[in-house]
N, C-alpha and C positions, 0 to 999 in steps of 0.2 A: 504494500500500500504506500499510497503517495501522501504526503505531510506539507497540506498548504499552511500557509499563513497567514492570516488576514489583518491591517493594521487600521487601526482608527482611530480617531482623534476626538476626544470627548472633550466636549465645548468648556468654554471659563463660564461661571455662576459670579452674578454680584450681586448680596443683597445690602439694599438700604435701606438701615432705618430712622425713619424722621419722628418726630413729639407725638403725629395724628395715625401714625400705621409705617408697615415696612411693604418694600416689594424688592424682589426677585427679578433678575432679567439676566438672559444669556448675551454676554460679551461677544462680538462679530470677531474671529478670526483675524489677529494681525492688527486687532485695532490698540491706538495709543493711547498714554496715559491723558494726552491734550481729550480726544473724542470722550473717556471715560468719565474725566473730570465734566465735560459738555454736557454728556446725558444726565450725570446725576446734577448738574444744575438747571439744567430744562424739568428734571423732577421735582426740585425743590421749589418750582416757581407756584408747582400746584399743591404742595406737601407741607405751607407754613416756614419755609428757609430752607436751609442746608441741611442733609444728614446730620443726626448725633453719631451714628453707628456705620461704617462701610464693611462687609467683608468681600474678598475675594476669594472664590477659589480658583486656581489655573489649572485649565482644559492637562492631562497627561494622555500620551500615547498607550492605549493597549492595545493586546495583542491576542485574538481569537484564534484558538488553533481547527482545523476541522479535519477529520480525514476525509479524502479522495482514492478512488481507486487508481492506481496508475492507469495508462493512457494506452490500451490495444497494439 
């Protein structure tokens, strides 16, 4: 038997939380700390100010193995 390996890339998570509630949103691929800073101020426009609270998580690579039959 044949041993593929499949790679994927599992998104970044940001939550912020503001004084009135938190939200959750997946981070775009590639994107900077300039765009991140942007979103969570475009949030805060309607959230009562600034986050009290940011976290991050960053997206890591895994790795799904599957087996295959070799190939005839």
């Amino acid at each position: 038997m044949h041993k593929s390996r499949e790679h994927r890339l599992r998104p970044s998570r940001v939550t912020a939380v503001f004084e009135d509630g938190a939200l959750s949103f997946i981070l775009a691929r590639g994107a900077t700390l300039e765009e991140l800073s942007g979103r969570l101020a475009d949030l805060g426009q309607g959230h009562n100010g600034r986050p009290v609270a940011i976290t991050v998580k960053f997206g890591s690579s895994s790795r799904k193995s599957r087996l295959s039959p070799d190939p005839v």
